[in-house]
N, C-alpha and C positions, 0 to 999 in steps of 0.2 A: 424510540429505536424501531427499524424492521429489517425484514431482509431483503439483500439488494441482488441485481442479477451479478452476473462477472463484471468486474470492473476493466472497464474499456483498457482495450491494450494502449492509449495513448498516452497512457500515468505513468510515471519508471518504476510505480513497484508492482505491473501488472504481473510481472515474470514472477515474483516475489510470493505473489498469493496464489499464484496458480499451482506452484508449487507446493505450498503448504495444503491446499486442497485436495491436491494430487495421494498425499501419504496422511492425511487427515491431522495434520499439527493444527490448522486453522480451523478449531474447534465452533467459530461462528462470528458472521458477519454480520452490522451493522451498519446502518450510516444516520449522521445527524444530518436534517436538509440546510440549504442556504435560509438566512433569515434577510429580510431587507430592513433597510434602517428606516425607523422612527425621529420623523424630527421636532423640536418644538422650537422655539423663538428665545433671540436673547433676549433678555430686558429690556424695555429703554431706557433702565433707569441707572442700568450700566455704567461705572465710570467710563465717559469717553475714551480716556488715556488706553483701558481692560479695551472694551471694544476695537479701536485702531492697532491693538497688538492682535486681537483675534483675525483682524481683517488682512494683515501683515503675515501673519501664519496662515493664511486661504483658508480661514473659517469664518460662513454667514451666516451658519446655523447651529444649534448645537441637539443631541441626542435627546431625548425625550427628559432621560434619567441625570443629562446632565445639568438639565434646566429644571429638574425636580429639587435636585440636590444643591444647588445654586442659589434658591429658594427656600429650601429650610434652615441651609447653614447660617443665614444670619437671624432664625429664630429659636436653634436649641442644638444640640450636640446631637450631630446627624454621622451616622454611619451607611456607606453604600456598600451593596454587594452585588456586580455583575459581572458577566463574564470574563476571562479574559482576555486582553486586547479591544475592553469596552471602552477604552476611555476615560476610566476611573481618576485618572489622574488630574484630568481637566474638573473635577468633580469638587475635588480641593483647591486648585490651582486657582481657579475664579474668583471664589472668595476670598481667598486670601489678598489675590492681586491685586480687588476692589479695595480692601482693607488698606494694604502699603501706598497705593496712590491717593486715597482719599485723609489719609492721617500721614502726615510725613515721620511722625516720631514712634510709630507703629511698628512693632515686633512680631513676627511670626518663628516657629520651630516647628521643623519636621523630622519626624523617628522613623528609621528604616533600620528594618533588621541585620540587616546588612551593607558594606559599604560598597559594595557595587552598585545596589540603588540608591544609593545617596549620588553616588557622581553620575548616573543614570538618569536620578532628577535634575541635577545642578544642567547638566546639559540642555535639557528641556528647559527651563527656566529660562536661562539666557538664548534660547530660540526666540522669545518670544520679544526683544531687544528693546526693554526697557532699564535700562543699565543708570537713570538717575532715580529711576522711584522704586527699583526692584533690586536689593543688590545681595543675591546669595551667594554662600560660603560653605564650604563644607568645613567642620571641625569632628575630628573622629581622630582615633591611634595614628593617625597617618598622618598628619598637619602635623607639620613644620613648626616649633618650638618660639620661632623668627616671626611666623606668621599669626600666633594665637591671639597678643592682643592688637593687633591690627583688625581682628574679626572679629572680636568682643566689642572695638569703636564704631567700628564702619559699618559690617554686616547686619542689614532689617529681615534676614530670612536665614536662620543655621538652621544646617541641616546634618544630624548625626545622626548615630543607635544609643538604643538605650543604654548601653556599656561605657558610653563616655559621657551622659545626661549622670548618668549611679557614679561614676566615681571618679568624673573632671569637674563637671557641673555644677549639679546640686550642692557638695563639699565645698564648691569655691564662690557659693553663688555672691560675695560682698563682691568680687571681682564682675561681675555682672550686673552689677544694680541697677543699670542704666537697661539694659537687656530687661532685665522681669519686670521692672516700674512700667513697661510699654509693652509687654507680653501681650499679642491680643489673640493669636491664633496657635495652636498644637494643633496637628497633623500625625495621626499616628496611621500611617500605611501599611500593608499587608499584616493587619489583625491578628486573622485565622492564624500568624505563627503562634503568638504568645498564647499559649495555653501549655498544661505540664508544667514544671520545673521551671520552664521561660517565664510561662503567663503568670506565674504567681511571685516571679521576681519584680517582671513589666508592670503588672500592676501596684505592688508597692511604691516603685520607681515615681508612675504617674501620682499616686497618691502625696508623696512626696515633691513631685513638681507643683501641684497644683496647692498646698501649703507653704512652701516657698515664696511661689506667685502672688499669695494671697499673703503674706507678710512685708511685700512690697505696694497692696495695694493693688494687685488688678486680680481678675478672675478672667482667666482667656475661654472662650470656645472651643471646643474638641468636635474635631472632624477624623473620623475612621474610613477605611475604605479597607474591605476584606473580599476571599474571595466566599465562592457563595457554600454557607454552614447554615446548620437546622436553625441558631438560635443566636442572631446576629446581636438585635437587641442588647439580651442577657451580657453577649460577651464584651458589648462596648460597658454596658453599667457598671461588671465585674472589672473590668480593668481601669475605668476611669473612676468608679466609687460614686458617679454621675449617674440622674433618676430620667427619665421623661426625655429618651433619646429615640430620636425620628429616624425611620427604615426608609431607605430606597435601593430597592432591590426589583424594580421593573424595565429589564434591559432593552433597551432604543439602538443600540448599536447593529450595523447589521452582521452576520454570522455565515465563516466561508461554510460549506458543504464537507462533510470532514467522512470519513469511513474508517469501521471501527474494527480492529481484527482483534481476538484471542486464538493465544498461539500456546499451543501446549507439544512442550517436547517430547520427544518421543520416546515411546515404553522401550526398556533394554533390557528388561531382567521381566519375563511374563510370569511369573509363580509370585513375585515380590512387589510386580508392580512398581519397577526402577525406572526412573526415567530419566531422559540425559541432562546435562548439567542446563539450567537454565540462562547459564554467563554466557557458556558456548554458545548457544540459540540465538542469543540476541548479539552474540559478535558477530555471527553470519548475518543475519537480518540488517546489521549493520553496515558491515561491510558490502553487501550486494547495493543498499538504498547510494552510498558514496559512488561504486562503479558506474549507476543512472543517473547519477548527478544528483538527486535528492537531498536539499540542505535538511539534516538533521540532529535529534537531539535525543540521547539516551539516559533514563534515569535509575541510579540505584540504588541501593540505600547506603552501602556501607560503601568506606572511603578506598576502604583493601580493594574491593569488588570493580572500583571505575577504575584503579590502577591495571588489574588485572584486565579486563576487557578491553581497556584503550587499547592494554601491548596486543591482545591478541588479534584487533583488527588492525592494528597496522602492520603486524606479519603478514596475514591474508591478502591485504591491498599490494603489500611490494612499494619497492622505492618511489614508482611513480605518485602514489596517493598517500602515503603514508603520514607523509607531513603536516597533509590536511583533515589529519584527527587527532584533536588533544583530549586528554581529564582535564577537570577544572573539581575543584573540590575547596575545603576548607584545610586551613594545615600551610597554604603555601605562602611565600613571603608578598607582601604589597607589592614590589614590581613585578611578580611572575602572573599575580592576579591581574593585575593594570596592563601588562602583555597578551594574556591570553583573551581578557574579554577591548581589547582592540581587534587582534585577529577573529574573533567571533562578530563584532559589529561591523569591520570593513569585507567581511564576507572571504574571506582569506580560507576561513576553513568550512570546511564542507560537512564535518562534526561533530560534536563533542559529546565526551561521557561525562557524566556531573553527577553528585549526589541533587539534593535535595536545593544544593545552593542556587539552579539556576531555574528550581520550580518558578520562583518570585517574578516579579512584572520587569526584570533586566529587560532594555531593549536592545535583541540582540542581535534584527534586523528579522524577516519573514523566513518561515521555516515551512520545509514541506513534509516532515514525518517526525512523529513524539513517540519512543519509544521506550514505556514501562515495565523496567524487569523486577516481578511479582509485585505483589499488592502492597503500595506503599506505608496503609496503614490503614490510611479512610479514603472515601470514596473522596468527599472535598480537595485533599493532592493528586488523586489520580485525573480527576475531573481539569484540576489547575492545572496538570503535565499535561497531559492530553492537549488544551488549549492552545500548545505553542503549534499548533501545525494548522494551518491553513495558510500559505501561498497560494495568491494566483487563485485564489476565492476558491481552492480547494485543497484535504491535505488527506493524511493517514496517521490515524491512531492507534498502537501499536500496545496489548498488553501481555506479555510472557511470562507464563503462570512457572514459577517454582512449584520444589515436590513437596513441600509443607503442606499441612493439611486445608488452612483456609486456601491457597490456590487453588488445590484439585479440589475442593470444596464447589469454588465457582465456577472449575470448568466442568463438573457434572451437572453446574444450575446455573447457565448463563445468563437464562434470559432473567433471573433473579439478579444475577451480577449487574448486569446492563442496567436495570429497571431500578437498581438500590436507591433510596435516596440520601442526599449529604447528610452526617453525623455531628451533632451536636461539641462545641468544644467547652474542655473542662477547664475552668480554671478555678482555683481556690487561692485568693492570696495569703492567708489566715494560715497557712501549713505554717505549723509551730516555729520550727529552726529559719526560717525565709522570715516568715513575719517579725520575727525577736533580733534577727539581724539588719533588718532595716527601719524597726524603731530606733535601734541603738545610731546609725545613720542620721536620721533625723531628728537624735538628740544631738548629735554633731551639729547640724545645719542650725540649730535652735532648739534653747528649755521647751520639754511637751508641757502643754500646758493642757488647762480642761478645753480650750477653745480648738484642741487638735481633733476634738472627736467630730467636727464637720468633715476631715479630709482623712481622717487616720482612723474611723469608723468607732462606734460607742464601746466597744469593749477595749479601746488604748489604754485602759488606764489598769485593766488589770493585767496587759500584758508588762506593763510598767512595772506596776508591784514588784511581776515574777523574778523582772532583771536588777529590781531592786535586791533582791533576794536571793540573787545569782553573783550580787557584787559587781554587777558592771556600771547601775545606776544609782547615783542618791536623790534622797526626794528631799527638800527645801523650800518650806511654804509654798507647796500648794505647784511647787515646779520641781520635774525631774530631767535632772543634767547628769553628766557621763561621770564616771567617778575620778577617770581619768582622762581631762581635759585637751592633754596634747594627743589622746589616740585618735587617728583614723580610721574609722571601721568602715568606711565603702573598700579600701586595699584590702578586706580579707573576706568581702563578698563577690564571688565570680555570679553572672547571670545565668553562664551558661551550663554551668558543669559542675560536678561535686564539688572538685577541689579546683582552687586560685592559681595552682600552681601548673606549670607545662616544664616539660621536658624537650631540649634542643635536640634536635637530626643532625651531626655532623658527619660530613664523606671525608674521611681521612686522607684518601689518594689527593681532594686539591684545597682540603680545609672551609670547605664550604659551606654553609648552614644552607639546610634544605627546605626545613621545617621544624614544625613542632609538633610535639602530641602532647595532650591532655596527661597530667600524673595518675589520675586514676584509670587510664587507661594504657597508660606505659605495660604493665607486665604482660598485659594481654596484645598488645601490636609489635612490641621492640622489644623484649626479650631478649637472652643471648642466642642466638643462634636464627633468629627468624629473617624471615625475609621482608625486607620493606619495600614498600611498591610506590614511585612519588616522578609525577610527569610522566609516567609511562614505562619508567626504569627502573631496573631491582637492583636493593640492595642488600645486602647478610650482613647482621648486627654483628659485629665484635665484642661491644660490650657495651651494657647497661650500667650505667650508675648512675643510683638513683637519692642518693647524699648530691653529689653533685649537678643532678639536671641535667644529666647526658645522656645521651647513645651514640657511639661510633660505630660507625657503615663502612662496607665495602663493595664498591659496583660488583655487579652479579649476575654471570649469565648462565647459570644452571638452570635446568627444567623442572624445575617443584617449587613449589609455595609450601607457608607452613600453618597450620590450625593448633590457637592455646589448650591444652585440657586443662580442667581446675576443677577442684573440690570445693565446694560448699557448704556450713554451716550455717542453723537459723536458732538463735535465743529470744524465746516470747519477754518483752518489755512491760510490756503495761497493757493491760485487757482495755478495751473501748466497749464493748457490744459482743452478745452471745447470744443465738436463740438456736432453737431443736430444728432442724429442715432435713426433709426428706430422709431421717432414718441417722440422721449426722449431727452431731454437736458444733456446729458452725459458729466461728468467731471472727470478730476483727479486733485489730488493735497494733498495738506499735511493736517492732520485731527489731533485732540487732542483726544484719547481714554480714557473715565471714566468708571470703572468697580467696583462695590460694592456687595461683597457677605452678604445678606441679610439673607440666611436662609440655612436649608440643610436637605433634606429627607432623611430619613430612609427607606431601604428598604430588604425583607426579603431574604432568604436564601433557596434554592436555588434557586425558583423561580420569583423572581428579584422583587417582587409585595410591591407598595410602605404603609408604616406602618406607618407613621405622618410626618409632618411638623414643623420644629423647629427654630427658628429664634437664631440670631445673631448679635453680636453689635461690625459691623468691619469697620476699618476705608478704602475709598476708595483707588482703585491704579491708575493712570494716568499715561498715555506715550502719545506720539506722533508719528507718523507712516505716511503711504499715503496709498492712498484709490481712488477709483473711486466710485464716487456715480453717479445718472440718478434720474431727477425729473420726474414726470410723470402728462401731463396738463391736464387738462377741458375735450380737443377734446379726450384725448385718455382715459378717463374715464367716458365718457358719457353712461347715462343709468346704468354704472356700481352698483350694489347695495351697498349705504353705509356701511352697516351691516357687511359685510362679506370683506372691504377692507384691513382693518390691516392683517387680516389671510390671505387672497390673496397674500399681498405685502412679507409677513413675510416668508409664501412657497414659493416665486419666491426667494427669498434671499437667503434659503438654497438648493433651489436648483443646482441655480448658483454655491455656496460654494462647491457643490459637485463634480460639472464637469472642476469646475478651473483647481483642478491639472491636467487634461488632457490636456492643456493648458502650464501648467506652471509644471515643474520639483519641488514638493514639496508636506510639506504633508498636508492632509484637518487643520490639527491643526493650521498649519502656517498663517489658513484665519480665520480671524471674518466678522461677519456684524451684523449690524442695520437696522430696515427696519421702517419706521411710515406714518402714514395718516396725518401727518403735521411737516415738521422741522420747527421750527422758522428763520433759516437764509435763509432756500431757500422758506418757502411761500406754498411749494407743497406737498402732499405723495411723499417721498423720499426711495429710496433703498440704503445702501450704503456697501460695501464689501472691509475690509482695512486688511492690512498687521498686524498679528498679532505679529508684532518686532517693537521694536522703529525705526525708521525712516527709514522703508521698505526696501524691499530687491530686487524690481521689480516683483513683485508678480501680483500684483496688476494692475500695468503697462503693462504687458501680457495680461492682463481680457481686460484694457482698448481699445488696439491694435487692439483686436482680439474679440469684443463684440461680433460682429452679430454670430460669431460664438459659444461664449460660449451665448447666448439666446437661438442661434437654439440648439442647445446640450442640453438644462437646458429642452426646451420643449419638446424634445424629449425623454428624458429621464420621466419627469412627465406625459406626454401624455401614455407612452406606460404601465406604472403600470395598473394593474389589477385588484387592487382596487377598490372599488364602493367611496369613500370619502379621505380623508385626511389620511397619516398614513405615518407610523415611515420609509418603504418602499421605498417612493418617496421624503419627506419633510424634514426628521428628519434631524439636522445638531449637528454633535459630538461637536461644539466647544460652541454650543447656551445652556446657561444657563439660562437664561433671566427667572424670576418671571410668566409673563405674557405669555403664546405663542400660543395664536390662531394661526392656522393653517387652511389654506383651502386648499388642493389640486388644485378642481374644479376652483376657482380663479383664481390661480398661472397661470395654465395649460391658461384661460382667458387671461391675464394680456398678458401675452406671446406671445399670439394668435394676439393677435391686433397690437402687436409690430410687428412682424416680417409679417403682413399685410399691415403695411407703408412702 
């Protein structure tokens, strides 16, 4: 990174940053230079068939990385990690396609996290018009009932997600026999997702593919392609259970010229250090890039947030352009998905707000601005979003810091921000409730035997025991089978979410299903009275029921949205680890989460200013997780003012909550905490910070590891705000809903102090 002079007035977002320079929101400029391409040689030893399709697609050469990778894949389980828009896909594609024409009874599978790149490859595929030796299919939730065993005969290339490999597939795999007896290739694309809660489902999933495969006789190759993470290796071994897996991560593609802007919004409250809403910022930012024609792409995290931003840059555009800005998120039905990334690939629209869904390698044609509203989590997705914008061999990178603490953290250390490097991803498959639900899976698919500790790793057999023990499996010489033979247990493991279950969106005015939301997340989106945000339109719940898997809507053109409060409760489980740090009794171990949303403010439009308080009668949710907590005694709170401890404790919690993911590869959502001036089990003011997934994902266990460091960070980070008291700047924590929330700064910033004095 350096600094670059004013960017020529002949870009359309020159107006854009001259402005932001102008009142100082454009905290500091950057640019990455052009790269040129590296080329190396296909093979000669190429099947002809592969060659004459490459020569057909006006390719005579390929990318340094592509002919690296091309080259290891047929000697060991090779994972790539380059840019994006490297090419990565021809990285797998090769091989494989050498594979399918040289063996006509050849099977390959490809995993995509999503079903947008699944039909994103499928289309690729058939570019390259080998339609007798190549013949993919997509099977996912979305295939045709009509059309499934026609794709299980015919199809040498499926291509799904893990969601329909866990609980169409694997379950059914005698219906596939002819499929796994010729399995030669897995493809598991954009990696770097599976990690967390995902990654420790995916990798059981692959563990389970690859024991499957291996009871029909074959043993396929594993090909990963991720985007670029500290610890690529690690993460293809941990999710495929596979040793001695070959890196290529030296990119040969060449790379447009891209400029990099941090845009911080502007202070409105100077004693408190408020500053304006970060949605707003980047409506406008958006809306001006659509008025210059600028194809773009905005990223946010939460699904509420893109509904809300869509509507308010198509207010700002007016009738003329409005049309040509959609959300696109997760929640919407398969033809609303299959609509809107048509209109994004035929260039129809001019831009979209997305979560996270369209970080991934969708091609969704050349874009000329990526715009990231606050820090996604880690550096690796902001890197990945950033990536979509180079048009026309040059683009703009866009990041709009929130008032949370790690934003203004990096916009007072930019050139730290800029400089970071990518974050290691966690995956643990071994998390107890994941792991024990997909042994019992794979007693379905077939008795464990002792020969499963190749694929199901050497301690299967005492997780065996446990479920023996738990009643769900019997052991019978020397083989454990399900106790209950006709149960299916893939239907009562989701991959993605706590609970299996969703909740239907219906709009009463024309009976239409809109969506779904996740059960565990129903009280807190759909509630009575809240506003639901979906394609860009509001809608006010009527009613929740949640016996029946409903919510009924009614379009909504009121000017307020609304935010859950809820109370929380934490009961310590089972101790894991305790040692003495910095003046604190520091633990980890398993916790039981209670969370009840109590109430939900209304607040106005656009200026985000809250309009009442409204209560709610919903019943609580409970999980279990791991958590490190730290009591804090007598000696290290002497003299401390009683008055002001909860707020003290309560700001040290989210602070902590802030600087975690720099710690741990994940995003601030993924952490909760609790903080009080008395738990009943421990006796003390307790702090405690848990994994916000059922039975943790090592989250937490990183914080633990690595405390001194995330303290010194947490105080560093609330010491160095600029604020005269407590505020949203240094304290606030995204994930803290809590009724009650005093906050002290000044405390926290104390509490800290003294710690990291012992």
């Amino acid at each position: 990174m350096g600094r670059v002079a004013v960017t020529p007035r002949t870009e359309p977002w020159s107006a854009l940053l001259e402005a932001g320079r102008s009142d100082d929101r454009l905290v500091r400029e950057a640019y990455e230079g052009a790269r040129a391409a590296v080329f190396g040689e296909i093979p000669q030893d190429l099947h002809p068939t592969v060659v004459q399709a490459l020569a057909n697609a006006g390719i005579d050469a390929l990318y340094t990385h592509q002919a690296q990778a091309l080259r290891d894949a047929w000697e060991a389980t090779t994972i790539v990690t380059t840019g994006t828009a490297s090419g990565k896909s021809l990285c797998f594609n090769l091989p494989t396609l050498e594979v399918l024409c040289t063996d006509a009874k050849a099977r390959a599978l490809y995993l995509y996290p999503t079903k947008a790149l699944a039909q994103d490859q499928a289309r690729a595929l058939n570019a390259f018009g080998l339609p007798k030796q190549v013949r993919p299919a997509i099977y996912d939730g979305d295939t045709r009932r009509e059309e499934r065993l026609a794709i299980r005969r015919r199809s040498n290339l499926v291509l799904t997600n893990p969601d329909m490999l866990h609980v169409g597939i694997l379950p059914n795999h005698a219906a596939w026999a002819d499929f796994f007896a010729n399995l030669a290739v897995v493809v598991v694309d954009e990696a770097h997702v599976y990690r967390g809660v995902f990654g420790a489902h995916v990798a059981n999933v692959l563990r389970r593919l690859r024991r499957v495969a291996a009871a029909y006789g074959t043993t396929p190759r594993f090909l990963l392609a991720s985007a670029t993470i500290a610890n690529p290796v690690e993460l293809a071994e941990r999710l495929t259970g596979l040793e001695d897996v070959r890196l290529v991560d030296e990119d040969g593609s060449p790379g447009a010229r891209r400029q990099i802007a941090m845009w911080n919004p502007p202070v409105v409250d100077e004693a408190l250090q408020l500053r304006g809403s970060a949605l707003s910022e980047a409506a406008d930012i958006v809306a001006e890039l659509v008025r210059e024609g600028a194809r773009t792409i905005c990223f946010i995290k939460s699904r509420k947030a893109v509904e809300l931003v869509a509507r308010i840059v198509r207010e700002k555009l007016g009738p003329e352009l409005e049309e040509r800005v959609a959300p696109y998120r997760a929640g919407y039905t398969p033809q609303q998905r299959r609509e809107l990334e048509a209109r994004l690939t035929n260039g129809e629209l001019l831009a979209v707000i997305t979560t996270d869904a369209l970080e991934l390698g969708i091609d969704i044609g050349a874009l000329d601005a990526a715009v990231c509203v606050t820090f996604p989590g880690t550096v690796a997705s902001l890197r990945q979003m950033w990536g979509r914008a180079g048009r026309r061999g040059r683009g703009l990178a866009v990041y709009v810091a929130g008032e949370d603490a790690l934003d203004q953290f990096f916009c007072r250390h930019p050139d730290e921000f800029l400089e970071r490097p990518v974050e290691a991803a966690i995956v643990w498959h071994e998390n107890e409730p994941i792991h024990l639900a997909h042994l019992l899976c794979a007693a379905h698919e077939g008795p464990l035997t002792a020969a499963d500790a190749e694929t199901l790793g050497p301690r299967w057999q005492a997780y065996a025991d446990l479920l023996v023990s738990q009643g769900d499996l019997v052991e019978r010489r020397g083989q454990y089978l399900l106790r209950h033979p006709e149960d299916y247990p893939a239907a009562r493991v989701s991959l993605r979410s706590a609970s299996p279950d969703s909740v239907a969106v219906v709009d009463v005015s024309s009976g239409e299903l809109l969506g779904t939301v996740e059960s565990s997340r129903a009280a807190n989106t759909i509630h009575d009275g809240a506003v639901y945000l979906h394609l860009g339109r509001s809608y006010e719940v009527r009613e929740l029921d949640l016996d029946a898997r409903r919510a009924l809507v009614d379009p909504f053109d009121g000017n307020w949205y609304t935010q859950p409060k809820r109370e929380t409760d934490m009961e310590i489980e089972r101790l894991l680890d305790r040692r003495e740090a910095l003046g604190v009794t520091l633990s980890f171990g398993q916790v039981t989460v209670t969370e009840q949303v109590h109430a939900y403010q209304r607040k106005r439009l656009p200026d985000h200013e809250v309009i009442d308080l409204n209560g709610v009668d919903l019943p609580p949710h409970s999980f279990t997780t791991q958590a490190l907590w730290y009591e804090l005694g007598e000696d290290l709170l002497e003299e401390f003012p009683h008055e002001v401890l909860l707020g003290a404790l309560h700001a040290a919690e989210h602070t902590q909550i802030a600087v975690l993911p720099l710690l741990a590869m994940c995003d601030r959502w993924d952490i909760g905490g609790l903080s009080t001036n008395f738990h009943p089990q421990t006796g003390r003011p307790t702090i405690f910070i848990y994994d916000g997934h059922p039975g943790g994902v090592g989250i937490t266990l990183q914080g633990f590891r690595s405390f001194d460091v995330l303290v010194e960070d947490a105080h560093r980070l609330i010491s160095e705000c600029p604020c005269e008291s407590g505020c949203p700047s240094c304290v606030q924590s995204p994930k803290c809903g809590n009724l009650n929330e005093p906050l002290s700064k000044a405390g926290a910033a104390e509490v800290m102090a003294r710690m990291l004095q012992r």
